[in-house]
N, CA, C and O atoms as CSV, one atom per row, in Angstrom:
chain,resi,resn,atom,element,x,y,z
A,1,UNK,N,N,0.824,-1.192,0.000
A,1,UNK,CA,C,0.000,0.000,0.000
A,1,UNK,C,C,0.871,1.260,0.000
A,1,UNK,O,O,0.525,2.196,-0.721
A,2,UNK,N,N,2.028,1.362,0.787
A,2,UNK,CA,C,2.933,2.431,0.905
A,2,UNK,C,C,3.502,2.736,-0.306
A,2,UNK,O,O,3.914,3.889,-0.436
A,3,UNK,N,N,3.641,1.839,-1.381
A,3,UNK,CA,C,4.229,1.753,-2.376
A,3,UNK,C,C,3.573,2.378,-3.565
A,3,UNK,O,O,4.098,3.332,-4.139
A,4,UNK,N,N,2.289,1.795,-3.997
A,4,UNK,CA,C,1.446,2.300,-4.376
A,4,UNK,C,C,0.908,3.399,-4.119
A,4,UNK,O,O,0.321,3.940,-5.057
A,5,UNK,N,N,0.921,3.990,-2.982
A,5,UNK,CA,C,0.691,5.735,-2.657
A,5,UNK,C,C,1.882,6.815,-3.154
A,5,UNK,O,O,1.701,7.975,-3.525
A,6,UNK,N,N,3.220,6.047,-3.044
A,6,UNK,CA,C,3.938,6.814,-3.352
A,6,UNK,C,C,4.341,7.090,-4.243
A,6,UNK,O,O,5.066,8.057,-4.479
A,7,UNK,N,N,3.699,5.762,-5.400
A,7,UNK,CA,C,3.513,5.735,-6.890
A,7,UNK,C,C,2.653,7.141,-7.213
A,7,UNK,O,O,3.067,8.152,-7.781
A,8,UNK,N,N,1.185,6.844,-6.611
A,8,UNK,CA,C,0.209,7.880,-7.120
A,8,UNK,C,C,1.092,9.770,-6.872
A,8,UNK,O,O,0.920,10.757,-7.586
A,9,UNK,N,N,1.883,9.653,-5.761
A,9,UNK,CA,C,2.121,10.981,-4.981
A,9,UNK,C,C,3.198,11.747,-6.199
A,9,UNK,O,O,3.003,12.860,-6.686
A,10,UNK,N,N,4.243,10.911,-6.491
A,10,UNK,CA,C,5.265,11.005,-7.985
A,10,UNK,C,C,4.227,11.068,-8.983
A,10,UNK,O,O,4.602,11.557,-10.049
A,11,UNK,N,N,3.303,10.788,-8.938
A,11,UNK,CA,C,2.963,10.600,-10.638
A,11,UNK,C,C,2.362,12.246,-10.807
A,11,UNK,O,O,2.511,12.860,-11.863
A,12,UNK,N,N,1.818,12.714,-9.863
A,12,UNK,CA,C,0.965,13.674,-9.421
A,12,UNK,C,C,2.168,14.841,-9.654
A,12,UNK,O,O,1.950,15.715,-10.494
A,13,UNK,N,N,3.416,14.843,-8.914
A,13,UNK,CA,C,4.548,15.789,-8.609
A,13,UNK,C,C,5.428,15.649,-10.234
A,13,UNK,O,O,6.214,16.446,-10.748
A,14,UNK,N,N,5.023,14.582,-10.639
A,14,UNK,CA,C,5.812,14.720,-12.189
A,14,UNK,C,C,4.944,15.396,-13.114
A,14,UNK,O,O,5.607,15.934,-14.000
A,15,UNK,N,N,3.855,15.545,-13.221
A,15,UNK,CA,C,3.166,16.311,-13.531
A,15,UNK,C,C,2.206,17.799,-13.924
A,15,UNK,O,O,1.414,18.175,-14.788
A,16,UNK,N,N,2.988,18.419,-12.446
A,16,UNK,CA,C,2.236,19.174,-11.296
A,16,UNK,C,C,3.275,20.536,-12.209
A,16,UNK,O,O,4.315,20.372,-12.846
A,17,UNK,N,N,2.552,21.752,-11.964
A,17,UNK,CA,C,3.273,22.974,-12.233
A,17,UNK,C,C,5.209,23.091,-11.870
A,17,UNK,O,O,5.787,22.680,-10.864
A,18,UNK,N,N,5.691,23.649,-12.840
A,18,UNK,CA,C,7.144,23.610,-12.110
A,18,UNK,C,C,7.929,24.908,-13.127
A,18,UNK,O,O,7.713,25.413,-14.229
A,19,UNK,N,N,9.065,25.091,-11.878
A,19,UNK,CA,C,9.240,26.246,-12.642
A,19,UNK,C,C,11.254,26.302,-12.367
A,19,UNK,O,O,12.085,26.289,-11.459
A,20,UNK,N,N,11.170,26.355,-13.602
A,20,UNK,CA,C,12.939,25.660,-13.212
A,20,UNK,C,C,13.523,24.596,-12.319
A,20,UNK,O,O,14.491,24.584,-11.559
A,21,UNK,N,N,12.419,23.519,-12.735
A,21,UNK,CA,C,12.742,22.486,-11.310
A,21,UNK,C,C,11.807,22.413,-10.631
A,21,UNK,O,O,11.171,21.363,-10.536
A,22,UNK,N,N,11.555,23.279,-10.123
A,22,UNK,CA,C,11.245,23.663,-8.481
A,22,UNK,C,C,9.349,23.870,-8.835
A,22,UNK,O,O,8.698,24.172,-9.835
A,23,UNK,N,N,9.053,23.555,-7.566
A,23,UNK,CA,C,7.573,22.875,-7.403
A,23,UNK,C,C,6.978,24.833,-6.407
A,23,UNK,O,O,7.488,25.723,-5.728
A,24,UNK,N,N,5.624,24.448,-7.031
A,24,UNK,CA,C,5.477,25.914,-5.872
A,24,UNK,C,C,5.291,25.749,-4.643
A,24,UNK,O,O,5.626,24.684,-4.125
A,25,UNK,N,N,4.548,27.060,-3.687
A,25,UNK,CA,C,4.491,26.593,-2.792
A,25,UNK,C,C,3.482,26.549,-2.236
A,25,UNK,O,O,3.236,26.568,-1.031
A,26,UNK,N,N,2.493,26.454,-3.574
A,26,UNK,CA,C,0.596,25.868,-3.130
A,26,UNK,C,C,0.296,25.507,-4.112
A,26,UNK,O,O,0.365,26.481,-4.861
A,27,UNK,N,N,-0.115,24.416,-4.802
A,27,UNK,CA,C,-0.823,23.828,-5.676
A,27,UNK,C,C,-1.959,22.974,-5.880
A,27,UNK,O,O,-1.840,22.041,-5.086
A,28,UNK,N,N,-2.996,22.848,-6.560
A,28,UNK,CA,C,-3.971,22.425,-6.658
A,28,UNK,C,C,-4.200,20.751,-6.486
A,28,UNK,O,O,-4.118,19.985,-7.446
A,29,UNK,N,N,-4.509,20.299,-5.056
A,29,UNK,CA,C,-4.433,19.031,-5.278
A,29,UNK,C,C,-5.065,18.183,-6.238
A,29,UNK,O,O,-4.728,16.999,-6.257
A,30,UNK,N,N,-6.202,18.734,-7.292
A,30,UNK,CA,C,-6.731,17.703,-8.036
A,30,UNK,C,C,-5.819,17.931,-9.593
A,30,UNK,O,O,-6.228,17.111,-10.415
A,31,UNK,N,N,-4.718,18.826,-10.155
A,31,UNK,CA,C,-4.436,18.678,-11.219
A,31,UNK,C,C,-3.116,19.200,-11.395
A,31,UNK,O,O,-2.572,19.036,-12.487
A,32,UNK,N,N,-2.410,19.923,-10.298
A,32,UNK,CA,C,-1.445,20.419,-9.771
A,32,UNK,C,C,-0.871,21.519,-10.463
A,32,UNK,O,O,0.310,21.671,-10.775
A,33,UNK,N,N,-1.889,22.307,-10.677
A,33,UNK,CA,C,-1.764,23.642,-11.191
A,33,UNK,C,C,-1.410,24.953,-9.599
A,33,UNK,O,O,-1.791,25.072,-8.434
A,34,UNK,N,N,-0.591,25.580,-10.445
A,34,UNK,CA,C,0.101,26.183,-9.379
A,34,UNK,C,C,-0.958,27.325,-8.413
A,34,UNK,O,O,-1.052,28.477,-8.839
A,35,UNK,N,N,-1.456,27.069,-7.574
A,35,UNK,CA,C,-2.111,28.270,-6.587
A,35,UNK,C,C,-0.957,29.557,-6.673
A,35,UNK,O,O,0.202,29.254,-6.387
A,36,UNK,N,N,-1.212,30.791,-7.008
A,36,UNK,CA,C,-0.318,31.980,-6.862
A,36,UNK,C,C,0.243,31.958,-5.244
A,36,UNK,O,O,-0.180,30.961,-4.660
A,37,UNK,N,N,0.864,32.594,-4.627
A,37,UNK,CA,C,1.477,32.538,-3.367
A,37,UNK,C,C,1.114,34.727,-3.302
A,37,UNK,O,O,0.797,35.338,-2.282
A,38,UNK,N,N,1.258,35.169,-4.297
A,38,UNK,CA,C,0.659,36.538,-4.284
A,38,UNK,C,C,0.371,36.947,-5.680
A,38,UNK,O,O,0.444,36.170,-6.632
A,39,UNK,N,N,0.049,38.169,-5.763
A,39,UNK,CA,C,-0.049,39.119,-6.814
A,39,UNK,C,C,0.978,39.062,-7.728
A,39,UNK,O,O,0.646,38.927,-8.906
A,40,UNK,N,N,2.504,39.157,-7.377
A,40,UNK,CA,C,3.736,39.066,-8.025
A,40,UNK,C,C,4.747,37.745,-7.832
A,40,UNK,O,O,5.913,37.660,-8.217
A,41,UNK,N,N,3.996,36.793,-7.159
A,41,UNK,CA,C,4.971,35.819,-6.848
A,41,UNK,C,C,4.147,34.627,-7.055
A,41,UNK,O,O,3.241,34.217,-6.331
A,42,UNK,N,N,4.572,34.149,-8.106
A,42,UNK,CA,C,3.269,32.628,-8.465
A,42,UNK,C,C,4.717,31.496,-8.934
A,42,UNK,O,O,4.377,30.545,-9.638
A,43,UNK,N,N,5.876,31.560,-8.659
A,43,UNK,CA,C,6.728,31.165,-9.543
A,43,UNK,C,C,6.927,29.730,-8.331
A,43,UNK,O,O,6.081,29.218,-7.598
A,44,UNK,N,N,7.911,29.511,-8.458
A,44,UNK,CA,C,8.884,28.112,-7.671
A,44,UNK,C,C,9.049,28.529,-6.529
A,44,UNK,O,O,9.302,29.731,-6.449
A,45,UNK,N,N,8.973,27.708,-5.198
A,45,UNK,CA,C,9.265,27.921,-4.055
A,45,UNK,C,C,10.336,26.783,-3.811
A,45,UNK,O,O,9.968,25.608,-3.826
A,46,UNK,N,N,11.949,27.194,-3.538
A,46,UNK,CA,C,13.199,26.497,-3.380
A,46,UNK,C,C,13.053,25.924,-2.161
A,46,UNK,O,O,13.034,24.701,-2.021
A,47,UNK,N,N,12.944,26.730,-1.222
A,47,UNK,CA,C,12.563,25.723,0.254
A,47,UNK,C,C,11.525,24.925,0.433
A,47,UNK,O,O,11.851,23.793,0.790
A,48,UNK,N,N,10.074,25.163,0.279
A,48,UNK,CA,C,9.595,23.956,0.159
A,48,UNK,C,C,10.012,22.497,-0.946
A,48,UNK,O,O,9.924,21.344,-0.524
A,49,UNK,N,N,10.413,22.797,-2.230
A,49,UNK,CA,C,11.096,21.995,-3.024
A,49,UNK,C,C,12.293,21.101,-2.539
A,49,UNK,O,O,12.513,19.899,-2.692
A,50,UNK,N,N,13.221,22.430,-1.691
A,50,UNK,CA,C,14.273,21.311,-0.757
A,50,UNK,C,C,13.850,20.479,0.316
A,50,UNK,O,O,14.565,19.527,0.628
A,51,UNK,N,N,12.660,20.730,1.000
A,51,UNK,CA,C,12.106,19.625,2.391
A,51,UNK,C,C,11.607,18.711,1.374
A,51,UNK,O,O,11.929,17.543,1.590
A,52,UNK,N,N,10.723,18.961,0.041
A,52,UNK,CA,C,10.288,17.517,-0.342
A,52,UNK,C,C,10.941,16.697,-1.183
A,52,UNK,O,O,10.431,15.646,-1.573
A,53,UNK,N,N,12.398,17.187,-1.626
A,53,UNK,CA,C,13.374,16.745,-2.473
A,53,UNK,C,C,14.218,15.543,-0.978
A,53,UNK,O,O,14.706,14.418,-1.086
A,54,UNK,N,N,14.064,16.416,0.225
A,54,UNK,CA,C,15.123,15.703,1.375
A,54,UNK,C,C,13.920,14.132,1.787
A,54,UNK,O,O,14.140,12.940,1.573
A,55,UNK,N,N,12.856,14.709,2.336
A,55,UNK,CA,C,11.954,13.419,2.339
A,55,UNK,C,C,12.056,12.314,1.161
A,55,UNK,O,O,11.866,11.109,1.321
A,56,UNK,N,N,12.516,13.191,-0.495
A,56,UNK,CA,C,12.135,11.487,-1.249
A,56,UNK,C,C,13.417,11.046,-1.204
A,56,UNK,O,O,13.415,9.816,-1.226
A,57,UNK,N,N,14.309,11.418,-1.160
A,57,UNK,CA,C,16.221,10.770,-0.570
A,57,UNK,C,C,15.276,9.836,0.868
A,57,UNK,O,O,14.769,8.714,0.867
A,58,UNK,N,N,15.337,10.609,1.664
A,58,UNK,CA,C,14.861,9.745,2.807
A,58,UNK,C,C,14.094,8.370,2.878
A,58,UNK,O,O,14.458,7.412,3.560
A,59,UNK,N,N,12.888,8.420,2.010
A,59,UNK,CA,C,12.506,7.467,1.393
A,59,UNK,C,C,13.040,6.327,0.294
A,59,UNK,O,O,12.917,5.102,0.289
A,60,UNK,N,N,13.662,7.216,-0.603
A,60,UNK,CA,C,14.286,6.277,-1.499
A,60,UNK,C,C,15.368,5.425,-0.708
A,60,UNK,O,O,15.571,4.322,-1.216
A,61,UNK,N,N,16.058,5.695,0.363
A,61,UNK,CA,C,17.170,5.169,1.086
A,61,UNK,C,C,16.183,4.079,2.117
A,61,UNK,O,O,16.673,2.982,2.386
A,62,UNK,N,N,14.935,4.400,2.610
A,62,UNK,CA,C,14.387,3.213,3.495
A,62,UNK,C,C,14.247,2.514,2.211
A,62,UNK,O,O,15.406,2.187,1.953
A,63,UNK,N,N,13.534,2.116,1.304
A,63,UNK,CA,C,13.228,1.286,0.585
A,63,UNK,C,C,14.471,0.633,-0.521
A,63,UNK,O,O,14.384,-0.471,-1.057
A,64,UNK,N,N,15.465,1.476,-0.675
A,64,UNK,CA,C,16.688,0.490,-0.830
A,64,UNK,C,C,17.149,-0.263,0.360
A,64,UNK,O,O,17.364,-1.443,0.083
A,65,UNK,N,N,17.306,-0.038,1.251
A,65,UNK,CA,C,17.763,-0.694,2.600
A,65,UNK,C,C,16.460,-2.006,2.702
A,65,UNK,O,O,16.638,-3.201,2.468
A,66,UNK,N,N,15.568,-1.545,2.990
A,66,UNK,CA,C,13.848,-2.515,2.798
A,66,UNK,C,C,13.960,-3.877,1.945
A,66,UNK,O,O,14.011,-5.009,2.426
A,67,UNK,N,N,13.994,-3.484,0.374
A,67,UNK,CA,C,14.209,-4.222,-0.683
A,67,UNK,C,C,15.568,-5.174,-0.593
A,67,UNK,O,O,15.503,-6.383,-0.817
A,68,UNK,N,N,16.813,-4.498,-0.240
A,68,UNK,CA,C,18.127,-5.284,-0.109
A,68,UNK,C,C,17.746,-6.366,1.142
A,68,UNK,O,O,18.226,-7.499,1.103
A,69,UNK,N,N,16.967,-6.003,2.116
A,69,UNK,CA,C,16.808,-6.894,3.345
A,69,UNK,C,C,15.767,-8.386,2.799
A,69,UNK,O,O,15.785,-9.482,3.360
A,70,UNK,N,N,15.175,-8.123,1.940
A,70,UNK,CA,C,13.829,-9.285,1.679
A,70,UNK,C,C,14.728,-10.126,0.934
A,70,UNK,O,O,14.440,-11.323,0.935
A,71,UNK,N,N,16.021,-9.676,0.132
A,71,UNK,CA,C,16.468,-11.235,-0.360
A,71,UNK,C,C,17.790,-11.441,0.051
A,71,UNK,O,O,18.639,-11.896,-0.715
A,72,UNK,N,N,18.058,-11.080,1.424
A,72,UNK,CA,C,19.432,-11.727,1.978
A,72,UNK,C,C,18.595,-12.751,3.017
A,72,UNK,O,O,19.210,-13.532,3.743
């Protein structure tokens, strides 16, 4: 199940508004069109992009560690 959510969560973030990379820092959960953040600032937000760039390292490292453990 964890797996499969995190399938749907990537498929959503590969998708989703981006702006040199970088993801904003409100977007529409049903199509991931970017929510403005103001009047003059609708672009990429770098810090939220770096906490959810550090969580999928974090993740990708439990589930290599996870996966290497099921066939030793």
């Amino acid at each position: 199940e964890a797996v499969s959510r995190l399938t749907t969560a990537l498929n959503f973030l590969e998708n989703a508004d981006r702006f040199h990379g970088a993801w904003p820092h409100w977007m529409n959960g049903n199509n991931g069109d970017v929510i403005p953040f103001g009047t003059i600032d609708n672009g990429g937000d770098l810090v939220e992009t770096s906490f959810l760039c550090q969580g999928l390292m974090c993740v990708r490292e439990y589930f290599k560690n996870f996966c290497r453990s099921q066939f030793e």
